[in-house]
C-alpha positions as CSV (number, residue, x, y, z in Angstrom):
1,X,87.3,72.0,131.2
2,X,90.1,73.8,131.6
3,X,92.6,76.1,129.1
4,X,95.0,73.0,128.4
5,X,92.0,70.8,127.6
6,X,90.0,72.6,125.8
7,X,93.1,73.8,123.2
8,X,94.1,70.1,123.8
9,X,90.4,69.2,122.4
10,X,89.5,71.7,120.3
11,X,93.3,71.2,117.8
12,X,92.3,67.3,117.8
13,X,89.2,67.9,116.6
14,X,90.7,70.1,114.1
15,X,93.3,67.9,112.8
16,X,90.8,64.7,113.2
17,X,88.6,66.9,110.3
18,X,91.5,68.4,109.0
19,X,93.6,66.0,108.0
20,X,90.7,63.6,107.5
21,X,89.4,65.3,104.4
22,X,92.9,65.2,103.0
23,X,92.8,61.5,103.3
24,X,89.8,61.0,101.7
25,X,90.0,63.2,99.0
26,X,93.7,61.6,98.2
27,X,93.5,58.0,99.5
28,X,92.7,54.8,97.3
29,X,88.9,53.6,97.2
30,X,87.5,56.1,99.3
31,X,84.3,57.6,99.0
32,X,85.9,60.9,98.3
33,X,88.6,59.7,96.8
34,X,89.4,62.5,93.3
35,X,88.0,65.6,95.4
36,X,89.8,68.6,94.7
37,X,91.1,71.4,96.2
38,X,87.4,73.6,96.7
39,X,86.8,70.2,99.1
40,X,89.8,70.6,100.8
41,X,89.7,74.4,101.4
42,X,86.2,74.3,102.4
43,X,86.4,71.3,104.9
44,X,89.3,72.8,106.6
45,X,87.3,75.6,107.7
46,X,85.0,73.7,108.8
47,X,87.7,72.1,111.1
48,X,88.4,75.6,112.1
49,X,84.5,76.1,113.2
50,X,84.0,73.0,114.9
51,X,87.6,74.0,116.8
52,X,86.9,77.1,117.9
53,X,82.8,76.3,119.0
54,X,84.4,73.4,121.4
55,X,87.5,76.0,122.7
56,X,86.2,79.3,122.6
57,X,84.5,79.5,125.9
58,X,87.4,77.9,127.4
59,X,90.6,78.7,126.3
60,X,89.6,81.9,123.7
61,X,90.2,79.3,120.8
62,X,93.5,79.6,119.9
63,X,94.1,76.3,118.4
64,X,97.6,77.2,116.9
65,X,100.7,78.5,118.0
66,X,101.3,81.5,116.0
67,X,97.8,82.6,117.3
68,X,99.1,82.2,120.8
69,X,102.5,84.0,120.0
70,X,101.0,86.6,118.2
71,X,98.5,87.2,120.9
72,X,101.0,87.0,123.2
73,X,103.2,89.4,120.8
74,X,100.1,92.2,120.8
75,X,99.9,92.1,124.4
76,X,96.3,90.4,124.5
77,X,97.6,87.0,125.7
78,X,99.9,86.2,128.9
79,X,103.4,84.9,127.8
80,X,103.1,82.9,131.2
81,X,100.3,81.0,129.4
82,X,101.8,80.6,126.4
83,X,103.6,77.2,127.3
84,X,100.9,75.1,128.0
85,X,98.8,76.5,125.1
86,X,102.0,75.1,122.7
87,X,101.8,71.8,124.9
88,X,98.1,71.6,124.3
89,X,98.3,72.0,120.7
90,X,101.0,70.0,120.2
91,X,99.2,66.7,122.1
92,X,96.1,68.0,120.4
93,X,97.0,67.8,116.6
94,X,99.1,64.5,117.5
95,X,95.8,62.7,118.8
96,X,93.5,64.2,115.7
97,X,95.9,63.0,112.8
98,X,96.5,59.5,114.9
99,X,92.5,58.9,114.7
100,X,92.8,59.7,111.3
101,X,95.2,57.1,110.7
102,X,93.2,54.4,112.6
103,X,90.2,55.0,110.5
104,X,91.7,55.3,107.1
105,X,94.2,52.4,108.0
106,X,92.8,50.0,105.3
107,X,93.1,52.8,102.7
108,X,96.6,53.6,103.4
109,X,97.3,49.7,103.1
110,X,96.1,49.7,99.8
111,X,97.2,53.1,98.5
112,X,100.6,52.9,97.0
113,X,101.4,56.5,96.5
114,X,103.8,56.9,99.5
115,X,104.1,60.9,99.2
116,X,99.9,60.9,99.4
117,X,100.1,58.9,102.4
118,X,102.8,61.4,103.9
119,X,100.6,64.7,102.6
120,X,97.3,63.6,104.4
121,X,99.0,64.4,107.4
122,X,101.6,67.0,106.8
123,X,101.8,69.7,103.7
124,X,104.6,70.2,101.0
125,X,105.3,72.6,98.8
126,X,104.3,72.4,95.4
127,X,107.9,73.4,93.9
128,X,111.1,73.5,96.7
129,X,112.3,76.8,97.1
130,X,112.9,77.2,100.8
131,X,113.0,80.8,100.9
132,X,109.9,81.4,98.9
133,X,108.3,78.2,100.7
134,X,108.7,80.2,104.6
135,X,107.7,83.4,103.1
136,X,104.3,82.2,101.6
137,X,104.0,80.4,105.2
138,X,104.7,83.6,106.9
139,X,102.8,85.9,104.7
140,X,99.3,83.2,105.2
141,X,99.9,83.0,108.8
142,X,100.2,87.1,109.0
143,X,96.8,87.5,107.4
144,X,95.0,85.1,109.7
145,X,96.8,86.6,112.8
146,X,96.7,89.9,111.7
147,X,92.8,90.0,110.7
148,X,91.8,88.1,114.0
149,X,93.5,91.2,116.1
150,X,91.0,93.7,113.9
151,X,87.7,91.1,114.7
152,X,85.6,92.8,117.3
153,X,82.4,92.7,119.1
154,X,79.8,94.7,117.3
155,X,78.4,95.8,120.5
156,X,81.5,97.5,121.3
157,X,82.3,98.4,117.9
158,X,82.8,102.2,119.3
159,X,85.1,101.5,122.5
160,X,87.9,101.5,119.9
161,X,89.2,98.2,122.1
162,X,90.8,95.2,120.5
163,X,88.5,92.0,121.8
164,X,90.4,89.0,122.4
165,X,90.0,85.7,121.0
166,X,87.4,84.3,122.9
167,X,84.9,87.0,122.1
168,X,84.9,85.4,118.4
169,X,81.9,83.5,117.1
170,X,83.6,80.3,115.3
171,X,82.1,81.5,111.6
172,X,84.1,84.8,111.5
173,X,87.6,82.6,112.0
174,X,86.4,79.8,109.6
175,X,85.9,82.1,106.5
176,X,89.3,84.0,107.2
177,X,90.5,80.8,107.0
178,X,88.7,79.9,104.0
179,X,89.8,82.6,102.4
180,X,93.5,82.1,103.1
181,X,93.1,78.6,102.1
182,X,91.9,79.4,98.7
183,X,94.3,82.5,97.7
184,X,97.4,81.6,99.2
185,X,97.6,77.9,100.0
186,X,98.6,77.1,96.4
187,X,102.1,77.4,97.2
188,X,102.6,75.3,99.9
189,X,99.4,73.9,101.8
190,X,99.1,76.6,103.6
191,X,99.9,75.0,107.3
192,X,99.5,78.5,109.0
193,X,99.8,76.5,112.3
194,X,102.7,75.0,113.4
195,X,101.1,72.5,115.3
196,X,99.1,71.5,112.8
197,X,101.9,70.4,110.6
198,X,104.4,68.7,113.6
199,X,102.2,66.9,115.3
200,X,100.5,64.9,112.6
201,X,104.5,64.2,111.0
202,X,105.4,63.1,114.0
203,X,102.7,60.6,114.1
204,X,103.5,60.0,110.4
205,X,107.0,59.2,111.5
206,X,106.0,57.0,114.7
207,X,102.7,54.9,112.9
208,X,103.2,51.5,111.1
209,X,101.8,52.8,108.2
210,X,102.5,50.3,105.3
211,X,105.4,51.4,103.1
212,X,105.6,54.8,104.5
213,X,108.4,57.2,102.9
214,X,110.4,59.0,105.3
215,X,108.2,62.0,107.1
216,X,110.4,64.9,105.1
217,X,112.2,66.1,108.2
218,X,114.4,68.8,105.5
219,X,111.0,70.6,105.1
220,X,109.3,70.8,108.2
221,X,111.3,73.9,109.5
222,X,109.2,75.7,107.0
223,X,105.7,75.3,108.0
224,X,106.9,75.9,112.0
225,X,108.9,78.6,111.8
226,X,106.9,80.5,108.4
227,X,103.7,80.7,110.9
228,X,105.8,81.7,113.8
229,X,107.4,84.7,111.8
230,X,104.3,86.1,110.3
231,X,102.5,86.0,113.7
232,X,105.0,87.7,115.2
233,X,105.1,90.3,112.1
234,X,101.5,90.4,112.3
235,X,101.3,90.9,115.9
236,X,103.7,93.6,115.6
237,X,102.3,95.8,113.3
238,X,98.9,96.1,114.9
239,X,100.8,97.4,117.8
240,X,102.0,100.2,115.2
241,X,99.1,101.0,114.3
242,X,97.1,100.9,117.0
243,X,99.0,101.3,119.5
């Protein structure tokens, strides 16, 4: 197993459980079909924990670009790495939203609602505003970023050193993004990954899906570069402080 497999595993598996609760919570005759948002927010992180428990002994558990920027950003993470971590991801969430579409194909047939067949696998913003739409991207993906450079290993809670990713249990990373999911999502679906949003619209854009809309190419700047920007902020500002 190496680094590019296991980010390449670990972001499937989080889009696969990702984006699969978001189809059966919206798609037609499903047995989740009317969830709300608790159910989406909740099964996310759960996406998150199975992600990280499959990637973290291998590849530190990054699972998302901004993570690996950010990283890279703090000095924790080698920018020669950072590359093939994007790659990874990239293929990963690709793969993960595809198996989502092969199971759920006869519910997309029969669900006419083409923007819910387009949101199980890529977010929107509940009203346009582009600038507040990056921002709220950028000020999710700083908390998540941010709070995993302060997550340390009790044991060396008084060496004052930052512990990388790896040295994460998955639970800690899950409830931050939890948490994130239910305060600030509400704007915009809270990507907070860039990869996690791409991939699965490219796939959107490339599957036969029966009477598909277009994938919302004007949009998906936001939920890329937003991340990106509040890594790098994020990133940034622990140097500051600790630094």
């Amino acid at each position: 197993m190496t680094p590019f497999v296991a980010e390449l595993i670990g972001t499937a598996l989080l889009l696969a459980l990702g984006c699969g609760i978001v189809a059966n919570v919206l798609l037609e005759k499903t047995k989740g079909h009317g969830g709300g948002w608790m159910e989406i927010t909740t099964a996310w992180a759960f996406a998150v924990f199975v992600g990280v428990v499959v990637a973290g002994p291998y590849s530190g558990a990054h699972i998302n670009p901004a993570v690996t920027i950010g990283l890279a950003v703090a000095g924790s993470f080698e920018w020669s790495e950072v590359p093939s971590y994007l790659l990874a991801q990239l293929l990963g969430a690709m793969i993960g939203a595809a198996i989502v579409w092969v199971m759920y194909k006869d519910h997309f047939d029969i669900t006419k609602d083409k923007n819910l067949k387009l949101a199980v696998f890529s977010t929107a913003p509940a009203i346009r505003n582009y600038g507040s739409n990056l921002f709220s991207e950028a000020v999710g993906t700083f908390v998540l970023v941010f709070t995993i450079l302060f997550f340390t290993d009790a044991t060396m809670a008084n060496t004052e050193e930052i512990i990388g990713l790896g040295s994460l249990g998955a639970l800690p990373v899950a409830l931050l993004v939890w948490g994130i999911g239910l305060s600030l999502g509400g704007t915009t679906g809270y990507a907070i990954n860039p990869a996690r949003d791409l991939g699965p619209r490219i796939i959107h854009a490339l599957m036969p899906i029966k009477d598909k809309r277009d994938s919302d190419w004007a949009y998906s700047w936001v939920p890329v570069l937003g991340p990106i920007l509040g890594g790098i902020a994020a990133a940034g500002l622990s140097l500051f402080l600790l630094g």
